[in-house]
C-alpha positions in Angstrom: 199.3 65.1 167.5 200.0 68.4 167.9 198.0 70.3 165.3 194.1 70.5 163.8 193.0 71.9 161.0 189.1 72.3 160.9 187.1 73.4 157.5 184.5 75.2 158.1 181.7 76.8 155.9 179.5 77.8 158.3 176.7 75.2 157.4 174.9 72.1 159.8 178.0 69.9 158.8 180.3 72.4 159.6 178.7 73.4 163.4 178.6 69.9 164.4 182.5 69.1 163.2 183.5 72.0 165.8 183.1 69.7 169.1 184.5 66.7 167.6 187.5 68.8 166.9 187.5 70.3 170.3 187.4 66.3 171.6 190.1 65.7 169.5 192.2 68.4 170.7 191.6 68.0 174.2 192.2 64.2 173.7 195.8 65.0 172.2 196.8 68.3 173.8 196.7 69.7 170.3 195.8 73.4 169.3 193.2 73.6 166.5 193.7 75.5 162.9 190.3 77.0 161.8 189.8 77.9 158.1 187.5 79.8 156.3 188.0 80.1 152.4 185.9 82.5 150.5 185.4 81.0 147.3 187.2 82.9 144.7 184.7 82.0 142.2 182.5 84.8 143.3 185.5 87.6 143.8 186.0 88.2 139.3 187.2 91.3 138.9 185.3 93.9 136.9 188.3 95.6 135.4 189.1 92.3 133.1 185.9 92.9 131.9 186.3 95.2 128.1 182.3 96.2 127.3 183.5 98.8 125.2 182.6 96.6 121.8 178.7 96.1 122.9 177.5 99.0 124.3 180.0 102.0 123.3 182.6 103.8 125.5 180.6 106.2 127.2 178.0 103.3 128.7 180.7 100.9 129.1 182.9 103.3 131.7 179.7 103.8 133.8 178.8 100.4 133.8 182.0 99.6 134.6 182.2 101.9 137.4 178.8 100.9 139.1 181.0 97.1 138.7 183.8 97.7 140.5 181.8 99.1 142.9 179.1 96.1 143.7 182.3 94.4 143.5 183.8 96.4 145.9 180.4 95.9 148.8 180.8 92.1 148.0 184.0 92.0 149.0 183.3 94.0 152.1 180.2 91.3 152.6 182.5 88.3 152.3 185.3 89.5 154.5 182.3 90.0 157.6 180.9 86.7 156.5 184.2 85.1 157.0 184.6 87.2 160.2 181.3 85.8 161.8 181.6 81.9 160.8 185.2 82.3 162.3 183.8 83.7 165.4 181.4 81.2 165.8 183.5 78.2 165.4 186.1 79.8 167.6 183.3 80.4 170.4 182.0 77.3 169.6 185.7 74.9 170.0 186.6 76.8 173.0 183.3 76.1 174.9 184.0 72.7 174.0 187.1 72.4 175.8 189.9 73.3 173.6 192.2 75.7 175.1 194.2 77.3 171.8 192.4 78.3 168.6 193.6 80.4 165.3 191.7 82.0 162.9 192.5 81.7 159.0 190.5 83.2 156.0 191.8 82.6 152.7 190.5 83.5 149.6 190.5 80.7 146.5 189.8 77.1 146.8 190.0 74.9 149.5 191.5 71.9 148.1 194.3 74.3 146.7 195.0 75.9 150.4 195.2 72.7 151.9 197.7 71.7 149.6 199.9 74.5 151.5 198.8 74.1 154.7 198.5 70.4 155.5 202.4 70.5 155.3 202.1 71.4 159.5 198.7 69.5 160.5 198.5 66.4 161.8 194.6 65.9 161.5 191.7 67.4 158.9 188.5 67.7 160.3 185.4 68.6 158.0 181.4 67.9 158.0 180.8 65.2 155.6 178.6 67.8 153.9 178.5 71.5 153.2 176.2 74.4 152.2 174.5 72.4 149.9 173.5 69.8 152.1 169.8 69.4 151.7 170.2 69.4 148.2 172.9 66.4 148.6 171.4 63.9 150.3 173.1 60.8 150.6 176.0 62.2 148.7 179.5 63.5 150.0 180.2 67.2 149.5 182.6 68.2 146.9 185.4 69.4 148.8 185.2 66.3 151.2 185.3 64.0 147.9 187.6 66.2 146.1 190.1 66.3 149.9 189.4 63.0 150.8 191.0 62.1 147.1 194.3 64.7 147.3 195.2 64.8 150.8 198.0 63.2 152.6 197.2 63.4 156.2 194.3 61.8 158.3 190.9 63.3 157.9 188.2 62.8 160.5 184.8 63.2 158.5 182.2 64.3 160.4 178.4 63.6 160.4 175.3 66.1 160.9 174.6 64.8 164.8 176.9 64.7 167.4 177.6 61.6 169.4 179.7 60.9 172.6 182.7 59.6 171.9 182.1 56.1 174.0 183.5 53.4 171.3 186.0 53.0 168.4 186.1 50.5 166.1 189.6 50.2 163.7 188.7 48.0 160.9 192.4 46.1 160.3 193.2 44.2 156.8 196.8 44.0 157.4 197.7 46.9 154.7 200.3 49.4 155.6 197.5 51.9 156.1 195.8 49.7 158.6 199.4 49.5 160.5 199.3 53.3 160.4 195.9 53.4 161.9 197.3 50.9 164.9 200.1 53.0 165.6 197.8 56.3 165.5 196.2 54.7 168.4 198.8 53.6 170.2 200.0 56.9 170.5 197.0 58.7 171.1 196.1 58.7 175.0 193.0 60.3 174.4 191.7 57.6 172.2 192.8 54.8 174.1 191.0 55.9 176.9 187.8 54.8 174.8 186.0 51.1 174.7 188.4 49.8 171.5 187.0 47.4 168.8 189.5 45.5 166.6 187.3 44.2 163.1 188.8 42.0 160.1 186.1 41.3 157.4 187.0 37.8 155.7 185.1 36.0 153.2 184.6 32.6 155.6 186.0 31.9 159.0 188.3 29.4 157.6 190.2 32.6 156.0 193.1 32.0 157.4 195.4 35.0 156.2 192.5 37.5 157.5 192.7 35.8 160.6 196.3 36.3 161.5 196.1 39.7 160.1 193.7 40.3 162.9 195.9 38.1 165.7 198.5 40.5 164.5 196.6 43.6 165.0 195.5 42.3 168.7 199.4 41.7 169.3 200.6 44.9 168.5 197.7 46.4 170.3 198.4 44.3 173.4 201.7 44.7 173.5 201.3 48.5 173.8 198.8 48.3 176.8 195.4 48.0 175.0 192.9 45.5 175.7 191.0 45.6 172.2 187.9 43.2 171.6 188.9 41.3 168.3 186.3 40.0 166.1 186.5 38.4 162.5 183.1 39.0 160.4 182.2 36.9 157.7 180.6 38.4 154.8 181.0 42.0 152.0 183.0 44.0 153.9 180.7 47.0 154.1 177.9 45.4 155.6 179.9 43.9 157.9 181.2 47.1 159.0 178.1 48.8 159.2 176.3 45.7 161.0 179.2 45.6 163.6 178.3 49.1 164.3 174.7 49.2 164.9 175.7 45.9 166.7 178.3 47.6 169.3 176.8 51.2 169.5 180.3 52.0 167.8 180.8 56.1 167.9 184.5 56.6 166.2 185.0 54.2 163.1 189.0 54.3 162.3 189.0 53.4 158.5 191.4 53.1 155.4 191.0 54.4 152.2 192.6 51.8 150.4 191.6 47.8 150.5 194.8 45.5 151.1 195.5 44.8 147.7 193.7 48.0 145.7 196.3 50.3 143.2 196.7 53.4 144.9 195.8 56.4 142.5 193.2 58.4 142.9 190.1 56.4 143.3 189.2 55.5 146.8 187.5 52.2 147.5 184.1 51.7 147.0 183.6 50.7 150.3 185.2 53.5 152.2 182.7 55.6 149.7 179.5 54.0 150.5 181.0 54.2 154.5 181.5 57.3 154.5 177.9 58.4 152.8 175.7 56.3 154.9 177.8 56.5 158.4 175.7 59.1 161.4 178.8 58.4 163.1 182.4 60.1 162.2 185.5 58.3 160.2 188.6 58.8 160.8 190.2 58.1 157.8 193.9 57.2 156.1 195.3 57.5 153.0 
């Protein structure tokens, strides 16, 4: 890994993503992409606007005027907005540890500038919330949703507390994402530095196709110079998940979007849903 892009809005989710991101790039001597996006939404332009019909010419140029020019100040407001939240996260990453930081502010929507940008990331972090977050409890935030559904790279969602990263957990159903999340491991000093939990959820312990996917999984792992501690879990998969980590004090859950046998489109699995908006630890997560 050589890249990071963090999202940031400058909310609780947002502050706390900043040293698991610095923890990431430390971990994988990669430099970290901040980005700010003022929402376009709020940026319409006054001069599309044609009053002249409602109120007659004379009113409608003054009004007009006095437009552009609240439109003007908010733009002024927005661009030092954007200025401080980037400060702060970039104060924030490099006490944290990580050594090379840029600064991005975009204006638009942040699902469309990733589109152009995680091209040359190799991770997406973002708080599993945003400014809304007291008003969303128990819910994922839009753009995490709407990111989560479009992107193409890992993303590491990120909860409101921060915890030490002491324990991973990869949760392995033998799917070609689950093999991704293996190799991402493998090659990721930084992470294999941590106390490593292999899980297969199966629906008895005489499953025997979970059970070599999991014997698989401890192979490759093995064979790569990690000592992971396998275990198969009978039972609905997200419980078992969430059990094993109360259970193990797990801090880093490793997590696919996509069951073994689901249809990829663009639905992600209900488990991975309900994970990911009950989890106070954060997923990493593949597509």
């Amino acid at each position: 890994m050589k890249r990071i892009l963090l999202c940031t809005d400058g909310s609780t989710f947002a502050q706390s993503s900043y040293p698991y991101a610095a923890w990431f790039a430390q971990g994988m001597g990669a430099s970290v992409d901040v980005l700010y996006v003022t929402d376009s939404r709020g940026q319409a332009t006054a001069e599309a606007s044609n009053l002249s019909g409602s109120i007659g010419l004379g009113a409608a140029e003054s009004l007009l005027k006095k437009l552009v020019e609240v439109e003007h100040e908010r733009a002024k407001l927005n661009h030092q907005k954007a200025k401080l939240i980037l400060a702060d996260a970039e104060a924030a990453i490099a006490a944290h540890g990580a050594t090379t930081v840029k600064l991005i502010h975009k204006t638009g929507f942040l699902v469309d500038c990733l589109e152009t940008l995680e091209a040359d990331v190799d991770l997406i972090v973002l708080g599993k919330r945003g400014e809304a977050a007291d008003f969303a409890f128990g819910h994922l935030g839009a753009n995490v949703d709407r990111i989560v559904r479009s992107g193409h790279k890992p993303c590491l969602i990120t909860p409101r507390t921060v915890v030490p990263m002491e324990c991973l957990l990869v949760t392995y159903d033998g799917s070609p994402t689950g093999q991704q999340m293996l190799r991402f491991l493998i090659e990721s000093p930084g992470l294999r530095g941590l106390e490593i939990h292999l899980l297969t959820v199966a629906e008895s312990e005489s499953d025997a196709e979970k059970t070599q996917y999991l014997a698989e999984a401890e192979a490759v792992l093995q064979g790569a110079g990690v000592t992971p501690t396998a275990s198969l879990q009978v039972g609905e998969t997200e419980k078992a998940i969430a059990r094993y980590i109360d259970d193990q004090s797990i801090s880093l859950l490793l997590l696919g979007a996509y069951g073994h046998r689901r249809i990829r489109h663009l639905v992600i699995g209900s488990t991975t849903v309900q994970l990911l908006r009950s989890s106070e630890i954060p997923v990493l997560l593949y597509r």
